[in-house]
C-alpha positions in Angstrom: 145.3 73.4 -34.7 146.8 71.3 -31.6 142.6 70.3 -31.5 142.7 68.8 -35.1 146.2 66.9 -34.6 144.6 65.3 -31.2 141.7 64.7 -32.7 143.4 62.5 -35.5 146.1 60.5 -33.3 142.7 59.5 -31.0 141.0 58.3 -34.6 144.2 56.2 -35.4 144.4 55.2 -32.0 141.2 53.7 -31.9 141.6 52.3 -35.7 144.7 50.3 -33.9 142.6 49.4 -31.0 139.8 48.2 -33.2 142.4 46.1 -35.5 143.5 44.6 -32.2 140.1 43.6 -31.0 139.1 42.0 -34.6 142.4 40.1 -35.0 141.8 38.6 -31.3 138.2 37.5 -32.1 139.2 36.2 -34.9 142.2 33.9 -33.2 139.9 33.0 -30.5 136.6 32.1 -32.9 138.8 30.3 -35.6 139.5 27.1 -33.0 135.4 27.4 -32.0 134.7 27.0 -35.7 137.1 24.2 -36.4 135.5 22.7 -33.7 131.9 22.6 -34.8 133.0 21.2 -38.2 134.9 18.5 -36.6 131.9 18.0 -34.4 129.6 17.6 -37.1 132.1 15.4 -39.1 131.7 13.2 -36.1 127.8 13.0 -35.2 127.1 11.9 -39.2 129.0 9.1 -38.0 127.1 8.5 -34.9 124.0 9.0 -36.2 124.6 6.7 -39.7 126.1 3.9 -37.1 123.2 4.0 -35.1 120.9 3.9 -37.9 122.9 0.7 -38.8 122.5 -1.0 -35.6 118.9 -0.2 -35.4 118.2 -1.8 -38.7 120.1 -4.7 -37.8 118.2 -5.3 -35.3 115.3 -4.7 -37.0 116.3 -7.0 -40.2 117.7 -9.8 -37.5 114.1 -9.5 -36.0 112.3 -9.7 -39.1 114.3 -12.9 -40.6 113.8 -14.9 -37.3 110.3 -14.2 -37.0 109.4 -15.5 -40.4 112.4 -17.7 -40.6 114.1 -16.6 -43.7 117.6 -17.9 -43.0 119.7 -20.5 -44.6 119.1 -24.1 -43.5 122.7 -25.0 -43.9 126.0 -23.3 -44.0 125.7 -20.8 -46.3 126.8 -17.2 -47.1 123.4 -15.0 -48.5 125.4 -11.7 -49.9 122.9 -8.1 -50.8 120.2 -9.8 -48.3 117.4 -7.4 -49.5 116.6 -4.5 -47.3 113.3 -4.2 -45.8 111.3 -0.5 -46.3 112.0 0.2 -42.5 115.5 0.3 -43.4 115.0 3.5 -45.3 117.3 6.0 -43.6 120.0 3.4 -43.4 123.2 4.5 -45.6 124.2 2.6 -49.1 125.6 -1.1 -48.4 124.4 -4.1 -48.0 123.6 -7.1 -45.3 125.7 -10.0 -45.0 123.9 -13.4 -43.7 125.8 -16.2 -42.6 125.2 -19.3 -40.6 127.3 -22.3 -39.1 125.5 -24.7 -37.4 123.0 -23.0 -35.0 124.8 -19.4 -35.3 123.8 -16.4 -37.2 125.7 -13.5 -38.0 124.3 -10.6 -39.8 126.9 -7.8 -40.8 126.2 -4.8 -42.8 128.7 -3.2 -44.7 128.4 0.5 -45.6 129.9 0.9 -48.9 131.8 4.4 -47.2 134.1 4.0 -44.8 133.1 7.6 -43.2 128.8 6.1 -43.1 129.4 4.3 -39.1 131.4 1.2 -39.9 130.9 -2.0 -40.3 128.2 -3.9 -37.3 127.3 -7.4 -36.6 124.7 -9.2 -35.1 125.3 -12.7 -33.8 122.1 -15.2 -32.4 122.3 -18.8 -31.6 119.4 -20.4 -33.6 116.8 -22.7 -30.5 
């Protein structure tokens, strides 16, 4: 009989043991995991900024090569987006111009899509 007690206060010794181990990994994954979601909260806002810029660049190229811009002051609001603009997030381009400056600015219309950029360029 003294084998079967021993043998059950080792099984509930290792039940603790194992309710130890699992409550430990699971205080030291929990900040890991908060982490990576914070992480990934942060690169769609990265990447959607820098899909922003790049078709800024892109739209400012395309306007000043075939000289679509306003010959006096003027404000042009929802400037059409061109195809190459496809992976940019919903908003829209702002056009302005005083004197021989141009600002472009898009506007996503989430706060949480890269923010708002702008593109200046002094007109020759």
């Amino acid at each position: 009989m003294r084998i079967h007690r021993h043998h059950r206060s080792c099984t509930a010794a290792l039940t603790i043991d194992l309710m130890i181990a699992m409550a430990l990994l699971a205080i030291a994954v929990f900040p890991l995991t908060a982490s990576y979601v914070a992480e990934q909260k942060e690169f769609k806002v990265y990447s959607a900024r820098a899909a922003a810029i790049e078709a800024s660049d892109g739209e400012f190229e395309l306007l000043y090569e075939l000289g679509r811009f306003p010959t006096n002051n003027a404000r042009v609001v929802h400037l059409p987006i061109s195809p190459g603009a496809a992976k940019l997030a919903p908003g829209n381009f702002l056009l302005e111009r005083e004197g021989k400056r141009l600002q472009l600015t898009w506007t996503p219309k989430a706060p949480d899509h890269g923010g708002i950029v702008k593109k200046e360029m002094q007109l020759p």
